[in-house]
C-alpha positions in Angstrom: 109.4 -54.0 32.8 106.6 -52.9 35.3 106.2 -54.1 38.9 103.0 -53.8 40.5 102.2 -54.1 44.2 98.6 -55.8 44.6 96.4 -56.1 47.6 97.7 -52.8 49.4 95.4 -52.1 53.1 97.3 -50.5 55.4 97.6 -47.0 55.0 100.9 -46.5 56.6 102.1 -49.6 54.8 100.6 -47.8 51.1 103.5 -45.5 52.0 105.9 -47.4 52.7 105.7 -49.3 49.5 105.4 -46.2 47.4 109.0 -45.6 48.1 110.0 -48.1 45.9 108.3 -46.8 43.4 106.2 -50.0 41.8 104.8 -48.7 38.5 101.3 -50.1 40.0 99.6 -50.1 43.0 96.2 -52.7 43.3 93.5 -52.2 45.7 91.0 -55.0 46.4 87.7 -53.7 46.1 86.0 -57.6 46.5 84.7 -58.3 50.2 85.1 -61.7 50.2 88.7 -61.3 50.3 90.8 -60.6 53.0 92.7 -57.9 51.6 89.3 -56.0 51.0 90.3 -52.2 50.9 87.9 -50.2 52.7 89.8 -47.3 53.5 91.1 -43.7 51.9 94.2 -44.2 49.8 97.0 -41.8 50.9 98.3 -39.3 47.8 100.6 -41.0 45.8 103.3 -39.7 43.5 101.6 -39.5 39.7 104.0 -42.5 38.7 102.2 -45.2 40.2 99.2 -45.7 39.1 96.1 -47.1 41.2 94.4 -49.7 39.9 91.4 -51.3 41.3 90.8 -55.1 41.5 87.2 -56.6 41.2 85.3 -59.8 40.9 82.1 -59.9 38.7 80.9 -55.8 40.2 78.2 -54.0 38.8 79.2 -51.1 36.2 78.0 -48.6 39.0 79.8 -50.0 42.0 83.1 -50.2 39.7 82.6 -46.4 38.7 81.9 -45.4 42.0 85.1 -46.6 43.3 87.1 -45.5 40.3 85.9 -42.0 41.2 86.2 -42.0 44.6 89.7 -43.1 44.8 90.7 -41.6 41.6 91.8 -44.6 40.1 93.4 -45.1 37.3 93.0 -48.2 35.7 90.9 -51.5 36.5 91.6 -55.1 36.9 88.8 -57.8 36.9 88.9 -60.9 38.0 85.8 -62.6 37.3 83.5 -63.4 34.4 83.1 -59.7 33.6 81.9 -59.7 29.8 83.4 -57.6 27.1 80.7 -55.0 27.0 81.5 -54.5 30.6 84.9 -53.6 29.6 84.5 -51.5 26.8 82.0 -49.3 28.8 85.2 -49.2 31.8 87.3 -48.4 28.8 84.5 -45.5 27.8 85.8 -43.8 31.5 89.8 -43.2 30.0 90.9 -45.9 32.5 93.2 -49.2 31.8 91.1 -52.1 31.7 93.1 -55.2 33.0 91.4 -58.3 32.5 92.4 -61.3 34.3 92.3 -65.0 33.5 93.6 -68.1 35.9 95.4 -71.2 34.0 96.8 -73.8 35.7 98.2 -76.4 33.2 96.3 -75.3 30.0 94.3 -72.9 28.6 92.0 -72.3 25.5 93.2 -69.0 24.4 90.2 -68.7 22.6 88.2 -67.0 25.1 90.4 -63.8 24.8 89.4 -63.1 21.5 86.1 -61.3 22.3 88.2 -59.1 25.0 90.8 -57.9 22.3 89.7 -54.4 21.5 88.1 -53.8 24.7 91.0 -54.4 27.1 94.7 -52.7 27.5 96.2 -55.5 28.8 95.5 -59.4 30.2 97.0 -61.0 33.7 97.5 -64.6 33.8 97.0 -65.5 37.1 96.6 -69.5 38.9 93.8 -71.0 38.7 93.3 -71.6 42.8 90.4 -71.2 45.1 90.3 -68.1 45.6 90.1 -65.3 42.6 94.0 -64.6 43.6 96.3 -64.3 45.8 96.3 -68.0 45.9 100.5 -68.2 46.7 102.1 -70.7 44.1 102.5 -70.7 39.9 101.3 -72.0 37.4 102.8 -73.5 34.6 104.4 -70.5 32.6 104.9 -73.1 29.3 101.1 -72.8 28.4 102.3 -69.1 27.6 104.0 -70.9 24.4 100.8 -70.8 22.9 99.7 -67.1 23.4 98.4 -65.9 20.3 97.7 -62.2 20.9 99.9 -59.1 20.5 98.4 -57.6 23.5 101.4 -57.2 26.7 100.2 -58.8 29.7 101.4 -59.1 33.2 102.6 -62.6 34.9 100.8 -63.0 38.0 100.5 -66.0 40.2 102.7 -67.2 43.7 105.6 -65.1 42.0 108.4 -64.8 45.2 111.8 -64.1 45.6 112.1 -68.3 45.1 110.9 -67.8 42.0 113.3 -64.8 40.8 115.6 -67.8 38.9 112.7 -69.0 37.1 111.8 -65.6 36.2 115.3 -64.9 34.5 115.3 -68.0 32.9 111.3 -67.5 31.2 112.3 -63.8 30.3 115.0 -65.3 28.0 112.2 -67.3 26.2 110.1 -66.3 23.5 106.9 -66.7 24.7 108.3 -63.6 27.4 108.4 -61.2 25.0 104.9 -59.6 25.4 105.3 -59.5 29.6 104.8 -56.7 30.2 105.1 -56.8 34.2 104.8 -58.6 37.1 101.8 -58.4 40.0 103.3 -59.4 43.7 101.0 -59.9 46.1 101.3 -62.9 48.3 104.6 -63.9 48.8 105.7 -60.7 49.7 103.3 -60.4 52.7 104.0 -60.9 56.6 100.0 -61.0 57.2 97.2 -60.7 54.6 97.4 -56.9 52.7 101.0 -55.7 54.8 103.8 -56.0 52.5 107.6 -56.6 53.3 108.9 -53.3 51.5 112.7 -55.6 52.3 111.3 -58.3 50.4 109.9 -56.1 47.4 112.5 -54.3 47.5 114.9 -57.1 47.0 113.0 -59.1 44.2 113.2 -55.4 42.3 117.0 -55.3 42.6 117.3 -58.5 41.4 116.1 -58.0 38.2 117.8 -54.7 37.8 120.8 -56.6 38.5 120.4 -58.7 35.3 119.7 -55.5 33.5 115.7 -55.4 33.4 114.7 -51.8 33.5 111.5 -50.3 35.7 
C-alpha cells in the first residue's frame, strides 16, 4: 500500500511531512488553485517520490517544472490526451492520469490511456479539479476493467478510515494501489496536520496494511 501526500506548500511544512515517510509527495503546479506551489522544494530522502500535479499544461511548461524540481513522476488532471502522455512517459517519469466520478463512470475512456500511463487516480467529480473534500461512490469501482493499479483519491479522512477497511476487503480493491490525502488532512489550504497523517497511516498498519 502507498500513501501520498498531495498539495504540499509550505516549505517548513514539506519537512515535516517527510518524516513520516509518505511513499509520494504532490506539488500543485496549477494557478488557479490555492495550493499553487511556487516555491523551491526542500531535499527529500530518495523514497518519496515528487510528483507534479497539472491541469490541461503545455508539454513545455510540464517539462520545465519536471526539470526544475527534479520530479519524478506526473499527475494530470485535466483533459490531457494520450499523446501528451506518452511523450511525459518519453522523459522516464510516472505518468498519473486522473479521472473524477461521482456516481458512474464509462470506463471506456481509459482505454486510449492504457499503454501510455503507469497508473490512473480516481478522484470526485467536484468543482474544482481536486481537492474538493468528500467521496465518491467507491461501488462504481465494481466495474473497473483494467489491470492497471490505481490510487483512491477523493475527501478520504480519518472518518473515512472504517470505510477504507471495509472496501479493501472487497474485490474491486485489489488493484489500489494507494491512497492521495490532501484535504482532510489540512488546518488551512497546502499546511498539513503531520498528527492527523500520521494517525490515518497507523491505522492501517494496525489492520496489517503494509507502506
Amino acid at each position: 500500500m502507498k500513501l501520498k501526500v498531495c498539495g504540499m506548500k509550505n516549505e517548513n511544512n514539506i519537512l515535516d511531512v517527510a518524516d513520516l515517510n509518505p511513499n509520494y509527495m504532490g506539488f500543485i503546479f496549477y494557478e488557479k488553485s490555492s495550493r499553487y506551489f511556487n516555491g523551491v522544494i526542500p531535499e527529500l530522502p530518495e523514497s518519496i517520490k515528487k510528483i507534479g500535479v497539472f491541469v490541461n499544461a503545455t508539454f513545455e511548461y510540464i517539462k520545465g517544472k519536471v526539470d526544475k524540481h527534479d520530479l519524478q513522476g506526473v499527475q494530470l488532471h485535466g483533459q490531457e490526451t494520450p499523446e501528451l502522455c506518452q511523450r511525459l512517459k518519453d522523459l522516464d517519469i510516472a505518468v498519473i492520469k486522473v479521472f473524477s466520478i461521482k456516481n458512474q463512470f464509462d470506463f471506456s475512456v481509459l482505454e486510449p490511456y492504457e499503454d501510455v500511463c503507469d497508473n490512473y487516480l480516481f478522484d470526485t467529480k467536484g468543482k474544482e479539479p481536486g481537492g474538493n473534500g468528500y467521496t465518491f461512490n467507491w461501488n462504481v469501482l465494481k466495474s473497473y476493467p483494467s489491470s492497471k493499479p490505481y490510487f483512491l483519491s477523493g475527501g478520504i479522512g480519518l472518518n473515512e478510515v472504517d470505510a477504507i477497511l471495509l472496501f479493501l476487503k472487497r474485490p474491486e480493491s485489489y488493484l489500489c494501489f494507494g491512497f492521495d490525502l490532501n484535504s482532510k488532512f489540512e488546518t488551512a489550504a497546502g499546511l498539513k496536520d503531520t498528527t492527523k497523517l500520521n494517525d490515518f497511516k497507523q491505522k492501517l498498519i494496525a489492520h496489517n496494511y503494509e507502506f
